[in-house]
N, C-alpha and C positions, 0 to 999 in steps of 0.2 A: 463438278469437274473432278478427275483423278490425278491422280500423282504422273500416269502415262499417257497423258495431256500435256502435260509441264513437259513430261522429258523429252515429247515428239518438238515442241519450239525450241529448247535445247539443242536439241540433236541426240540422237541416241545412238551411236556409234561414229563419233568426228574426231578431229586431232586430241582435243580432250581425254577422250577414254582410250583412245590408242597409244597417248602417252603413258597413261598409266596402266595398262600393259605389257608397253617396255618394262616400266620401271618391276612390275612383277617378274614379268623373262628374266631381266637382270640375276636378279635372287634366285631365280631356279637354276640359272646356269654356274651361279658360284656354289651351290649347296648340291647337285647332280655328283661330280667328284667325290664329297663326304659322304654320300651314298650308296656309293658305286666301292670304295673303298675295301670294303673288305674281299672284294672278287682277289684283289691282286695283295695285299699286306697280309691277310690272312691265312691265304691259302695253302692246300696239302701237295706237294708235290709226291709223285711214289719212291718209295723208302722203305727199306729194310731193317732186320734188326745189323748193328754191328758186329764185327768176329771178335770173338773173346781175343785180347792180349794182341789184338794187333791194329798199332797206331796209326797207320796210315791208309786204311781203310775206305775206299771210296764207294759210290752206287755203282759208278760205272767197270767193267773189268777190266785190269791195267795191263795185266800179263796171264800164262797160263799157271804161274802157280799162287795166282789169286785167284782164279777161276778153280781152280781144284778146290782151296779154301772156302769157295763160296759153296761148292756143292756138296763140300762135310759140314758143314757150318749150318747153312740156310736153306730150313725148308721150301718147297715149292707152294707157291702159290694154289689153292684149292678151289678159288671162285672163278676162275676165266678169266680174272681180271685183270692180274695184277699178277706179275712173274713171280713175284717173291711172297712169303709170307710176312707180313708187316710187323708180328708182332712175336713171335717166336726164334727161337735160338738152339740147337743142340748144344748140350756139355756131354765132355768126354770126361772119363778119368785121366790121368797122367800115365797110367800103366796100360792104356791102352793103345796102341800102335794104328789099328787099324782106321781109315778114311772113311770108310763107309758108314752114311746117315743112321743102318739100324743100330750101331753099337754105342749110341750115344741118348739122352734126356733129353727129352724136350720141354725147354723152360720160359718163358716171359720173359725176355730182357729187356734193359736198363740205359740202352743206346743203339744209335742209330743213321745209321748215312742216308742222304739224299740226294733225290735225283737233281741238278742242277741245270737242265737242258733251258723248263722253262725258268726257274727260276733260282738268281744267285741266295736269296736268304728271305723268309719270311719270319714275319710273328712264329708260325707252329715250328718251323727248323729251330728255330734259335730258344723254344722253351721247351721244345721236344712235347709239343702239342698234339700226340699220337696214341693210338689203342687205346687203354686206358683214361687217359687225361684228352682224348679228340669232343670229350661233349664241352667240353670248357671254349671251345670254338663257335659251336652251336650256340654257346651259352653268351659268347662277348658281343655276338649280333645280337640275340633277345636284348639284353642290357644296351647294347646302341638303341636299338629302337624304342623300349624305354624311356631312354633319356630326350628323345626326339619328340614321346607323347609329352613328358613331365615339360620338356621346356616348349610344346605348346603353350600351354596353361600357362606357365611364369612369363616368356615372352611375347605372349598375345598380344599384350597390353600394348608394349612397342610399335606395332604395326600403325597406330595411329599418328606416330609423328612423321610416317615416311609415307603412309597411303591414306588418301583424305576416306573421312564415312562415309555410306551411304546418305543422299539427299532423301530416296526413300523412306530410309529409316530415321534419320533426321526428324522429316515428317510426321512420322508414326510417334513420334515420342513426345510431341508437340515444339519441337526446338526449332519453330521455322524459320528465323532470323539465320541460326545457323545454316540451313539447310539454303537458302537466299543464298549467304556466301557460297558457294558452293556452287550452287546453280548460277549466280553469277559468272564466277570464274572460269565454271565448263563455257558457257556462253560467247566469253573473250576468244578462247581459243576455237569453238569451231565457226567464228565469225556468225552466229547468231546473235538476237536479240533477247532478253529478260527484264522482266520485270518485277519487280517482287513482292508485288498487288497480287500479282496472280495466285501467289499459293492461299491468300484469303480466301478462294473460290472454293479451293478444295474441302468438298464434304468433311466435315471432324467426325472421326470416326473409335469406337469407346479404348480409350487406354487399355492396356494389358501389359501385363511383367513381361521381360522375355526370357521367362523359368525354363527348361528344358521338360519340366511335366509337363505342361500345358501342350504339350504334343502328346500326349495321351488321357487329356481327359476327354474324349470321345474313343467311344470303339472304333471305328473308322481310323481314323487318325492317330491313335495309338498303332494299331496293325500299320498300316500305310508306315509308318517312323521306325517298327520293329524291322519290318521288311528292308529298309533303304539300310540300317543299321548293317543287316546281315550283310547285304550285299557289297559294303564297305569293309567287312573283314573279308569275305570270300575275294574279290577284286586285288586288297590289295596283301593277302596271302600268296595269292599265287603272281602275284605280277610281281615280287620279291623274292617269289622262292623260286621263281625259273631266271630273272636277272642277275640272281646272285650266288647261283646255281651251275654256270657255263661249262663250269671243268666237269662234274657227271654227266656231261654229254659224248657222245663216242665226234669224233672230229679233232683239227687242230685248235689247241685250248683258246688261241689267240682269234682267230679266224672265224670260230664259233661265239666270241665275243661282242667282237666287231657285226654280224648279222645280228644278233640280239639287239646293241643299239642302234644301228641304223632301223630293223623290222620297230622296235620302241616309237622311234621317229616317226615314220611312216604312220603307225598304229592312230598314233595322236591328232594326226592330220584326216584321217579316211571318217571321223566322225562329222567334219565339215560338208562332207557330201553327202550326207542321210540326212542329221538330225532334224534339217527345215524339208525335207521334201518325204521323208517317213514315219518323221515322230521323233522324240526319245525313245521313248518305250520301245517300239520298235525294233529301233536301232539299238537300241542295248541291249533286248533280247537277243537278236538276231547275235550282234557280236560272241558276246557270251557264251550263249549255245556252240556257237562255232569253234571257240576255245576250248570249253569244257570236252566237246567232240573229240577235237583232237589233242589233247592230254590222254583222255579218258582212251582212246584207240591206241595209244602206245603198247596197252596189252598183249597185242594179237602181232605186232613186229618183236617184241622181247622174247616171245614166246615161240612164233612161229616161222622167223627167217633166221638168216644163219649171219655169222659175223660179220661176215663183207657186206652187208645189207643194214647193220645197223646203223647209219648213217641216214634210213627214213624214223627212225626213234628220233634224232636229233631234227629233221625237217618236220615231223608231226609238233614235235615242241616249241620249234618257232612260232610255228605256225599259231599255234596254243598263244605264246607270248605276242605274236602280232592280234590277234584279235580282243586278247585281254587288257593290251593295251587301249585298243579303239574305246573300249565297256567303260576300262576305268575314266576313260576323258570325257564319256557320254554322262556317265556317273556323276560325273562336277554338276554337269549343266541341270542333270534330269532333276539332284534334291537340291539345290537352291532354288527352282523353281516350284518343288512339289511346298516346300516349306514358308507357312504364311513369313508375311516382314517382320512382324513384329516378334518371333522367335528364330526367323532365319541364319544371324550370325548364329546364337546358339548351337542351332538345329545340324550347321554346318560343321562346327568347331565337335559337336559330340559325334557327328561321323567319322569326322578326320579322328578323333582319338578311336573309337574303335577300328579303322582302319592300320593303326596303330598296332592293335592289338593282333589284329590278322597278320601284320606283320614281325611279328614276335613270335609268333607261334611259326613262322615259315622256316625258318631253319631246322628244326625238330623233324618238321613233316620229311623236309627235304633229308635225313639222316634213316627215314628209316628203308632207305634204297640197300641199309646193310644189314636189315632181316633175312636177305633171301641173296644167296651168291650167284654170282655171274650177272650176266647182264636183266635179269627176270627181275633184281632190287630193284633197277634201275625204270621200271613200270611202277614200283609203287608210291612214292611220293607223286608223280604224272597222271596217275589212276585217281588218287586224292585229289587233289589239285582239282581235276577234271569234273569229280564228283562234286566237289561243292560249287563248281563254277553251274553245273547242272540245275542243283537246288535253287541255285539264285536267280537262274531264267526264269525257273516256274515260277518260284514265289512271285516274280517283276510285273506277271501276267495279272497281279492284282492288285495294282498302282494305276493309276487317271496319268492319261498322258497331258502334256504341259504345253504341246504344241496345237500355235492360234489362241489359246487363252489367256487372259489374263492373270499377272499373277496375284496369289492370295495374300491380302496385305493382315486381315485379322484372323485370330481362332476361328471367327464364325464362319470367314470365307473357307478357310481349312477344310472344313464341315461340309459347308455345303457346295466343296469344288468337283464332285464330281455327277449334280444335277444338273436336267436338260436348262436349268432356268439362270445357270451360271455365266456369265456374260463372256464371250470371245473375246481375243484381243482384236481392234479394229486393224484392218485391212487396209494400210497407207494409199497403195494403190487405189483402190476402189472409193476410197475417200476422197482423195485427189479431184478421181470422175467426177463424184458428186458434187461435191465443191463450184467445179465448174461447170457443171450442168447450173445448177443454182444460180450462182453469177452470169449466165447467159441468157 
């Protein structure tokens, strides 16, 4: 007998595992917020430098001999982008009389107004988090995300007083008594029966560590682990770097926001309608690729329409973010399932940190939109993005899909999960038939 024997008398999906579910949603829905965080605390509103010696100096134009002011003062803008020069200032002598921009220096300055439309004060207003000092922006995301990998690892541990272990794994570790409770208690609530004779049935099958090498000591299986790896930075690189991204989009900042998490939403739900009728694999290809596309095609709108048209750069990017979303939610399901039991929590826990890591490096990607002026930057973080969403469809095409099979409970099954002699999962249905074919 297996472990997915037990779990079919159980119930494999009843009020039990639904409730713990909730209880995960829960915690996603309080920690979404601290996530999302920095779109709006941190953000660059546009800004200029300040006018030398004069106090009351706003973004916006008050009157017209501030507006004179502004156009001795303040360069113009050189990228398309942005009206003002952000980070320059004329100086005049005191002996010079004349308004006019050529008779003056152009210097770096020291201060600076902003625009207040969207917003009254951020982090970067109030520390003057601009030109020079704007990578320390960049840099306080890598460092949140960081600290999101590091207290994986510290509060990992936690997660058992609030969410019960695996029975599977349980099992695997020989702790069946434990694993009894448990399957017990799912039992009560999805009104089945248990017995806890039964897991004596189950074949004992040889101990192993659940070390994180142990997924590569086979060639197969090593590759298989590098692969899912990557794909765990690539995912959740760009599913970070276009979420927390919204304001480089041409559109209104808010409105452009709002689509990103509602398309998020959506994203997370459209994997329900593939993974059991296409595969994973499949479907994460597919997703993927389709992401990657459209990122990757923002080139040819930056480059080859005209202003009033930029608004398909930001629909290519949704788009991009709606389907990278769908990957990333295929992604959960595709390596806990590729990864045998007995390294699975690991196997998981080292994805999610280098997913971690993808997301560290996203702010970086997303700044160098200011190599290239005007709206043509604004293709290249979307082009990246795009490119490595690409790399990771291919690579995905040499991964064993997961659907109808059983999953791999040891190293050995790991190995040898993708021969013809590998056992399916059984077919409830068709069991059922037989069942009562037999009984009749």
């Amino acid at each position: 007998m297996e472990f997915d024997d037990v779990l079919k008398k159980v119930g494999e999906f009843g009020p039990y595992q639904k409730r713990v579910l909730a209880i995960l949603s829960i915690t996603w829905i309080i920690i979404g917020p601290i996530m999302i965080y920095s779109v709006f605390g941190i953000a660059t509103p546009d800004h200029r430098c300040g006018i030398p010696d004069y106090t009351n100096d706003t973004y916006n134009i008050q009157n017209s001999h501030h507006q004179e002011l502004i156009k001795k003062y303040i360069p113009i803008g050189s990228d398309g982008l942005y009206m003002y020069d952000e980070c320059h200032v004329y100086r005049f002598n005191q002996s010079t009389p004349s308004v006019f921009n050529d008779s003056g220096v152009l210097e770096e300055c020291s201060s600076w107004v902003f625009d207040k439309t969207l917003f009254d004060e951020t982090i970067v207003t109030k520390m003057n988090l601009v030109c020079k000092e704007k990578y320390k922006v960049s840099l306080s995301k890598t460092i949140f995300f960081g600290g999101v990998l590091i207290g994986s690892f510290l509060f990992g541990m936690l997660s058992d007083v609030f969410i019960p272990e695996s029975p599977r794994w349980l099992c695997g570790k020989g702790r069946k008594q434990d694993a009894a409770i448990l399957l017990k208690r799912a039992a009560e609530w999805n009104h089945t029966e248990f017995s806890p004779e039964i897991l004596d049935n189950i074949a004992p099958k040889e101990k192993e560590a659940g070390k994180v090498w142990l997924l590569f000591s086979n060639r197969k299986l090593g590759l298989r682990t590098a692969i899912i790896f990557y794909n765990w930075i690539a995912v959740s690189m760009v599913f970070f770097g276009l979420g927390l991204n919204t304001a480089m989009f041409y559109g209104n900042f808010y409105t452009n926001f709002l689509i990103f998490v509602l398309l998020e939403s959506i994203g997370s739900m459209v994997p329900l309608l593939t993974i059991n009728r296409f595969g994973r694999k499949r479907s994460y290809v597919f997703f993927v690729t389709l992401g990657g596309l459209s990122c990757f095609s923002t080139i040819f709108t930056v480059n080859f329409l005209g202003e009033d048209l930029q608004i398909l750069t930001t629909v290519l990017a949704m788009m991009g973010m709606l389907f990278t979303t769908a990957g990333y939610a295929t992604l959960f399901i595709f390596s806990a399932e590729i990864f045998p039991t007995v390294v699975r929590n690991v196997g998981m826990g080292t994805s999610s940190s280098w997913g971690r890591v993808g997301a560290m490096i996203s702010p970086f990607i997303a700044e160098t939109r200011h190599m290239v002026d005007g709206f043509t930057g604004v293709a290249i973080p979307l082009v990246i993005f795009g490119g490595v969403c690409l790399i990771g469809a291919g690579l995905s095409l040499f991964i064993p899909d997961t659907l109808n099979k059983k999953l791999p409970e040891t190293i050995e099954d790991g190995k040898n999960f993708t021969k013809k002699t590998y056992p399916e999962k059984t077919n409830r249905k068709k069991e059922n038939e037989e069942n009562t074919t037999t009984y009749f």
